[in-house]
C-alpha positions as CSV (number, residue, x, y, z in Angstrom):
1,X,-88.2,43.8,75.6
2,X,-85.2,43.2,77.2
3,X,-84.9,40.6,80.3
4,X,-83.7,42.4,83.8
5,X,-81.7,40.8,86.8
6,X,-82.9,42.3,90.0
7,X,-80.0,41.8,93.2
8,X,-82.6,41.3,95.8
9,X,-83.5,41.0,99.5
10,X,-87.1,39.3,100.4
11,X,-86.8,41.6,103.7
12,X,-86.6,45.2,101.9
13,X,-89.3,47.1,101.4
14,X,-87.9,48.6,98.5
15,X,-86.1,45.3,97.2
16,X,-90.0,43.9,97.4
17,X,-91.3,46.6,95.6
18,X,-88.4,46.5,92.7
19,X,-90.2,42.8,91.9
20,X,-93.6,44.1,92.3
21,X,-93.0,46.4,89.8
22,X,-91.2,44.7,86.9
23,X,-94.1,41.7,87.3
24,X,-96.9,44.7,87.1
25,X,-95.3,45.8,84.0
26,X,-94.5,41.9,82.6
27,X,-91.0,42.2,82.6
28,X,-88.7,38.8,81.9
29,X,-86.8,39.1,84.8
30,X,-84.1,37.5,86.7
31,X,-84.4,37.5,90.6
32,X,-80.8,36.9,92.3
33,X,-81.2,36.4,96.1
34,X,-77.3,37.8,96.6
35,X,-77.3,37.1,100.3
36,X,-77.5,33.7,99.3
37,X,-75.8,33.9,96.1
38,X,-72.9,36.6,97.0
39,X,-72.2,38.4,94.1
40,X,-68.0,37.8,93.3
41,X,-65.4,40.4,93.4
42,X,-65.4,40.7,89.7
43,X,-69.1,40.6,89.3
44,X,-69.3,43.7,91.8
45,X,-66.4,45.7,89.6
46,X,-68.6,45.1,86.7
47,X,-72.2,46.1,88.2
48,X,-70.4,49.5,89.8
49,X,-69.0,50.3,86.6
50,X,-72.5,49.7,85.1
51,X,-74.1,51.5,87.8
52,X,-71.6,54.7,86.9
53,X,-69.8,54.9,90.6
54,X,-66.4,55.7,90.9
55,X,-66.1,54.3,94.6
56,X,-67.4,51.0,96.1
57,X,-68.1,53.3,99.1
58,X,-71.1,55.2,96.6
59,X,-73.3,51.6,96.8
60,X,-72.6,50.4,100.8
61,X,-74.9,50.7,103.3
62,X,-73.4,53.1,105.2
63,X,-75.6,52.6,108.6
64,X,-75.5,49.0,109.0
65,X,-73.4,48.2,112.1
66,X,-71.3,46.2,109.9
67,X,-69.9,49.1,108.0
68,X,-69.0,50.7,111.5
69,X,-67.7,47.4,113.1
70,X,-65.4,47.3,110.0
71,X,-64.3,50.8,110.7
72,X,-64.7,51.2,106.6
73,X,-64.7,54.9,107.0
74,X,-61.8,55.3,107.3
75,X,-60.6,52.6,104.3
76,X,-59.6,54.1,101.2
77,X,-58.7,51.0,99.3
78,X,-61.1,49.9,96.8
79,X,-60.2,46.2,96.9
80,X,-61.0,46.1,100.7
81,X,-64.1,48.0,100.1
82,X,-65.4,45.3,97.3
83,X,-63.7,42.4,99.8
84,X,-65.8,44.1,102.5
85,X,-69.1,43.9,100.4
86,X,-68.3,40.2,99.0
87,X,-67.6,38.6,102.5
88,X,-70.8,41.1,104.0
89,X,-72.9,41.4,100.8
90,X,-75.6,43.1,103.5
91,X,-73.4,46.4,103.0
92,X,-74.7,46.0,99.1
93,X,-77.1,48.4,98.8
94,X,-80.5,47.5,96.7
95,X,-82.2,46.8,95.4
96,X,-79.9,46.2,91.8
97,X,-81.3,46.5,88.8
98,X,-79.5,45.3,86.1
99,X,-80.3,45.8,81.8
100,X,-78.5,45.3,79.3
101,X,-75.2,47.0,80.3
102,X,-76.6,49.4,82.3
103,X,-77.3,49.2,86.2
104,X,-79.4,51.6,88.5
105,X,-80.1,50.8,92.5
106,X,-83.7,51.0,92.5
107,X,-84.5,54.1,95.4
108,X,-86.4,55.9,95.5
109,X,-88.8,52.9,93.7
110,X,-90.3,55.8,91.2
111,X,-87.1,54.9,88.9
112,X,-87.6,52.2,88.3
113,X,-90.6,51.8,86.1
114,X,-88.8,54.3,83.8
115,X,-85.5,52.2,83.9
116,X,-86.8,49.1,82.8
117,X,-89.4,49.8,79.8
């Protein structure tokens, strides 16, 4: 069995849950605290490639005031979107879960299971 990376936040629910779920099952995996550890620019090109989006805007937390203090709506450039999400990795949405070279964000939770056996 492959090991997993999981891009996590202690204070989600769902980001919880993610962790819950791949010790339940006894899954090697990596736990990366990215608000402490913010992903790079590169790194997030790579995971949204892995995660199959075509837009940055497909994995930001659209409601987080952030995102509206920003104005990021109305930004089209791709390289300010991933700046946007390296300088405020809160607009990453989560949780990540990363195997092999494929990525999913773990919501609704029921995917996950499925993902990582």
């Amino acid at each position: 069995m492959s090991k997993i990376v999981i891009w996590h936040n202690p204070r989600c629910s769902k980001s919880r849950e993610a962790v819950a779920i791949s010790e339940e099952l006894k899954i090697e995996s990596d736990i990366v605290k990215y608000l402490d550890a913010t992903p790079s620019k590169e790194e997030l090109k790579k995971v949204l490639k892995m995660l199959g989006f075509s837009s940055a805007r497909e994995w930001m937390r659209t409601k987080e005031d952030i995102y509206k203090e920003l104005n990021l709506k109305e930004e089209n450039d791709e390289e300010k979107l991933l700046n946007a999400m390296v300088e405020n990795p809160k607009l990453i949405e989560r949780p990540v879960i990363i195997k092999g070279d494929r990525a999913i964000i773990g919501r609704p939770t029921s995917i996950i299971a499925e993902f990582i056996q």
